[in-house]
N, CA, C and O of each residue as an XYZ file, in Angstrom:
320
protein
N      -7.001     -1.844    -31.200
C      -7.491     -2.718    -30.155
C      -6.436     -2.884    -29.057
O      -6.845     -2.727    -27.906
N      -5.141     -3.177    -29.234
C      -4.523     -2.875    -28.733
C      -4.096     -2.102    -28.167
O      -3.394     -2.444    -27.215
N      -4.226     -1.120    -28.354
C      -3.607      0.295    -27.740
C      -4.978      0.235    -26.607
O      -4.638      0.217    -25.424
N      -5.944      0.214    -26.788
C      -7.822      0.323    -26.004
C      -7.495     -0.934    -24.318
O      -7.940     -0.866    -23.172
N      -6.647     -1.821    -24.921
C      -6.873     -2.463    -23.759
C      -5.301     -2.075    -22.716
O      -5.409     -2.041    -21.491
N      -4.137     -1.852    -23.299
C      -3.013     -1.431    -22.831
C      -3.525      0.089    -21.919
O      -2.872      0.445    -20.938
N      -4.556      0.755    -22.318
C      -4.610      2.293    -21.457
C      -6.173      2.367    -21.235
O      -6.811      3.404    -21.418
N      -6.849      0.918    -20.735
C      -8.388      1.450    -20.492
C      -8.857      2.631    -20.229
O      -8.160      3.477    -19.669
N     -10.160      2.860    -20.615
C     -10.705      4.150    -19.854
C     -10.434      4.043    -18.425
O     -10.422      2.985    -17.796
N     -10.222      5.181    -17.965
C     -10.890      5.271    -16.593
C     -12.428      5.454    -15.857
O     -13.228      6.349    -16.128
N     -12.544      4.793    -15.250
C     -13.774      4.218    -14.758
C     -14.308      5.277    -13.778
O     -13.677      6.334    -13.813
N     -15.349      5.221    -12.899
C     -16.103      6.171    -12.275
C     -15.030      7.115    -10.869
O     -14.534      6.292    -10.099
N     -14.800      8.072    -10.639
C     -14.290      8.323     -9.586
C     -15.671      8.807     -8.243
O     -16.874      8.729     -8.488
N     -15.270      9.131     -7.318
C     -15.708      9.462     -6.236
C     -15.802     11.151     -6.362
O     -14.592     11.373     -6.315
N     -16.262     12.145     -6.458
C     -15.632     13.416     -6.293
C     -15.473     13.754     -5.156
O     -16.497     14.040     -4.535
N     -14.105     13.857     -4.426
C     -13.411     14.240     -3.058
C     -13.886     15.760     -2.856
O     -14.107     16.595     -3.734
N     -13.982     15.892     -1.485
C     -14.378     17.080     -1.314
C     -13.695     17.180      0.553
O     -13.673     16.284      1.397
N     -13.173     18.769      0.667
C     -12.691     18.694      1.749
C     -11.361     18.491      2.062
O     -10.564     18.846      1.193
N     -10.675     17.756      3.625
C      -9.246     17.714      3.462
C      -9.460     16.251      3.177
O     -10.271     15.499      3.717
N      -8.398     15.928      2.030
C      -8.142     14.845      1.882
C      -7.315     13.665      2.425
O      -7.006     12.716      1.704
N      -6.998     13.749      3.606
C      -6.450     12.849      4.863
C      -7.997     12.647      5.221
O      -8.581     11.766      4.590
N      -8.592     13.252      6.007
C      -9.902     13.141      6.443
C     -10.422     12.224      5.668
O     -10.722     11.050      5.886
N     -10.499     12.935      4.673
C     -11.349     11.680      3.702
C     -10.852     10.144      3.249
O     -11.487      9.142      2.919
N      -9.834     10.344      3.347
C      -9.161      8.877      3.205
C      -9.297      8.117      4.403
O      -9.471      6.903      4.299
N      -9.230      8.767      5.763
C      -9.156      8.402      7.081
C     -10.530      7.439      7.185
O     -10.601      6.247      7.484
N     -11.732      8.507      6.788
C     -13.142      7.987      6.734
C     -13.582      6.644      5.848
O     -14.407      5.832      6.267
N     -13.032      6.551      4.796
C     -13.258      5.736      3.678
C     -12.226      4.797      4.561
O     -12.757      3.724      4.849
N     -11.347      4.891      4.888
C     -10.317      3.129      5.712
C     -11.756      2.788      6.308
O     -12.514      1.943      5.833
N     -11.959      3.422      7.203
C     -12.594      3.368      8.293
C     -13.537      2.091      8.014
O     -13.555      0.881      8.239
N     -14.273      3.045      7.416
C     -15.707      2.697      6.252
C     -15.497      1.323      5.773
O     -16.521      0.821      5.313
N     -14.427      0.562      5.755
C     -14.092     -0.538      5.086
C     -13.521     -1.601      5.860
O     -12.872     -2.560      5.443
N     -13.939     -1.227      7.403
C     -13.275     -2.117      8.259
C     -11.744     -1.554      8.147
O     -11.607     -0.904      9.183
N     -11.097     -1.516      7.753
C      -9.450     -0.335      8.147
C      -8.775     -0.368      9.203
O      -9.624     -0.820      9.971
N      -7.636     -0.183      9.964
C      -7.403      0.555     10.842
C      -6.903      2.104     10.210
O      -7.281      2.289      9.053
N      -6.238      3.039     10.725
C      -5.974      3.983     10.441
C      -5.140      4.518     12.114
O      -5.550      4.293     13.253
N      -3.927      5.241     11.692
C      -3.487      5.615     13.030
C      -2.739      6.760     12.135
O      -2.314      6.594     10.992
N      -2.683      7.806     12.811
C      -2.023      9.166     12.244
C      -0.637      8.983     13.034
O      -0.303      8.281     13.988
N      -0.135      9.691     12.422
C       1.591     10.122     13.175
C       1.954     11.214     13.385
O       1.057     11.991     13.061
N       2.991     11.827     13.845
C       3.218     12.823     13.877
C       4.206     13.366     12.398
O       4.215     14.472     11.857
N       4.999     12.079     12.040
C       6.161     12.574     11.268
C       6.166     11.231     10.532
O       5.328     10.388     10.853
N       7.058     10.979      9.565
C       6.892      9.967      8.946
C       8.173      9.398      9.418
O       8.369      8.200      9.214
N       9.047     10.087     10.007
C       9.969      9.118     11.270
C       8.957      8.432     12.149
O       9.609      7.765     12.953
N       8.010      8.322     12.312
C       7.180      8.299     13.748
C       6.418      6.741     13.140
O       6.268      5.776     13.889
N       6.051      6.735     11.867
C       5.263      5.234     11.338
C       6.285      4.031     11.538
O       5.507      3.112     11.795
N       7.325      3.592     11.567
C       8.333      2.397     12.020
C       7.639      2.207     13.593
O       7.316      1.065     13.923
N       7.490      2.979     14.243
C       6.579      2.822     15.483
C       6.090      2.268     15.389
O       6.253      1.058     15.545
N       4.825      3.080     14.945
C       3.326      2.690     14.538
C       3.254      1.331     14.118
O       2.863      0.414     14.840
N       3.645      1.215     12.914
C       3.631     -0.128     12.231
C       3.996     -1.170     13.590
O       3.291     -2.023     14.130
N       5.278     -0.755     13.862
C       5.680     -1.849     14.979
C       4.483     -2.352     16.459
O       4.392     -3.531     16.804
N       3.850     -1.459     17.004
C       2.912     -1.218     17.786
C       1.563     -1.851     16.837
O       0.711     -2.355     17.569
N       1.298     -1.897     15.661
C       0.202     -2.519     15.254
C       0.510     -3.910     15.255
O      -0.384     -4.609     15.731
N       1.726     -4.620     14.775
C       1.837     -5.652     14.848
C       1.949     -6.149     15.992
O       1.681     -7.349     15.951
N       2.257     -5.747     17.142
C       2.536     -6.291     17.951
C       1.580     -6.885     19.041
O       1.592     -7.903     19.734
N       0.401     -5.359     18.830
C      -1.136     -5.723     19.246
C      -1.433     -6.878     18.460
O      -1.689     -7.706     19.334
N      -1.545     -7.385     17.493
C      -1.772     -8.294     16.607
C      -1.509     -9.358     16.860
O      -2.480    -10.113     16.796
N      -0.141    -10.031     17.273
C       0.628    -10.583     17.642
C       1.204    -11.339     15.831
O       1.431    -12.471     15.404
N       1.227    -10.046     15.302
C       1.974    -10.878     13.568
C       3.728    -10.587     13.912
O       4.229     -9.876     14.783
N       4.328    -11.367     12.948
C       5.372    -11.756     12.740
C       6.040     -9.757     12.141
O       5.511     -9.017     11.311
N       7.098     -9.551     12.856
C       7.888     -8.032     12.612
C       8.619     -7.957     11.318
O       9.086     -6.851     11.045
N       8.848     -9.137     10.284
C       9.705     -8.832      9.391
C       8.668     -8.171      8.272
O       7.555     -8.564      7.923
N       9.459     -7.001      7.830
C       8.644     -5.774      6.544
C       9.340     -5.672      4.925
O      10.441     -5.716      4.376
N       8.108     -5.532      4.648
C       8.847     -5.163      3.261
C       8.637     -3.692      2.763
O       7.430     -3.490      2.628
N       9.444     -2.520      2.422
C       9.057     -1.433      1.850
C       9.345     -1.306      0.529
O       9.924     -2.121     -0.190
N       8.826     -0.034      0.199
C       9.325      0.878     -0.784
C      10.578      1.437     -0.262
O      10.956      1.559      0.903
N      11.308      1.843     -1.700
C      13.026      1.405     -1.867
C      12.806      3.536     -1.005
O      13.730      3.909     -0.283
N      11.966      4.235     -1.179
C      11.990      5.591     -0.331
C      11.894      5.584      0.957
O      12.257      6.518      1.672
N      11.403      4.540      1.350
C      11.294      4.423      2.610
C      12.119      3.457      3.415
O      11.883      3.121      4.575
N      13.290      2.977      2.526
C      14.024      2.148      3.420
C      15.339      2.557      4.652
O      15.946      1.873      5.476
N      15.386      4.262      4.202
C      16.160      5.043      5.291
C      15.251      5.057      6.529
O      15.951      5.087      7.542
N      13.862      5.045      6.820
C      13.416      5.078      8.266
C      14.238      4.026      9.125
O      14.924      3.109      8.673
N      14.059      4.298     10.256
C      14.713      3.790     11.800
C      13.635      2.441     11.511
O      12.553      2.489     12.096
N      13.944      1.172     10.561
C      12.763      0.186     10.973
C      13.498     -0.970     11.971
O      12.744     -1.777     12.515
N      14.860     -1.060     12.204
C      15.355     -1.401     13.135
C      15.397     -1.095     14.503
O      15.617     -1.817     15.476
N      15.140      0.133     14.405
C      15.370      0.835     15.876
C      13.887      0.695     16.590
O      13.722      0.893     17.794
N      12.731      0.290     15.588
C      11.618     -0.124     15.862
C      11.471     -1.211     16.300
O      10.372     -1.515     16.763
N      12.187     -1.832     16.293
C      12.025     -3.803     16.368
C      11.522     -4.352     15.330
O      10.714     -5.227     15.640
N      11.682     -4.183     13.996
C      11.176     -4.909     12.756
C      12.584     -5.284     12.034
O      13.759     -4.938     12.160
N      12.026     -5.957     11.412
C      13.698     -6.307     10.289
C      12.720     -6.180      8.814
O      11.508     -6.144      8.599
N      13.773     -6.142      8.084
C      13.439     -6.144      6.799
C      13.890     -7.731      5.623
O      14.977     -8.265      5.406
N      12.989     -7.934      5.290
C      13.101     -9.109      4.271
C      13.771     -8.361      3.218
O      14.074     -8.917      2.162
């Protein structure tokens, strides 16, 4: 019983078909989302920064410990 609830089944998937950016792009979408592509993943500290700012939310971020070498300073964000 234990072991049954520690590793549930997995439940229904979707079967993806196609490029899978696209399809993820569509499904944000689909859900109310924004979605903005980049060029590079140097290029999202931008992005991010430019979404908030349309927004008018508060710049301080939190990442993943891989992503804490991007430029998020050079963006105008700080990090908590």
């Amino acid at each position: 019983m234990i072991a049954e609830v520690a590793a549930p089944p997995a439940g229904p998937r979707p079967k993806l078909t196609g490029d899978l950016v696209d399809c993820f792009c569509k499904r944000s979408l689909a859900m109310s989302s924004s979605v903005e592509q980049v060029a590079s993943l140097a290029a999202a500290p931008g992005a991010i920064a430019r979404y908030l700012a349309a927004g008018g939310l508060p710049t301080a971020t939190i990442c993943w410990h891989e992503y804490a070498e991007l430029d998020w300073a050079g963006a105008g964000l700080t990090s908590l």
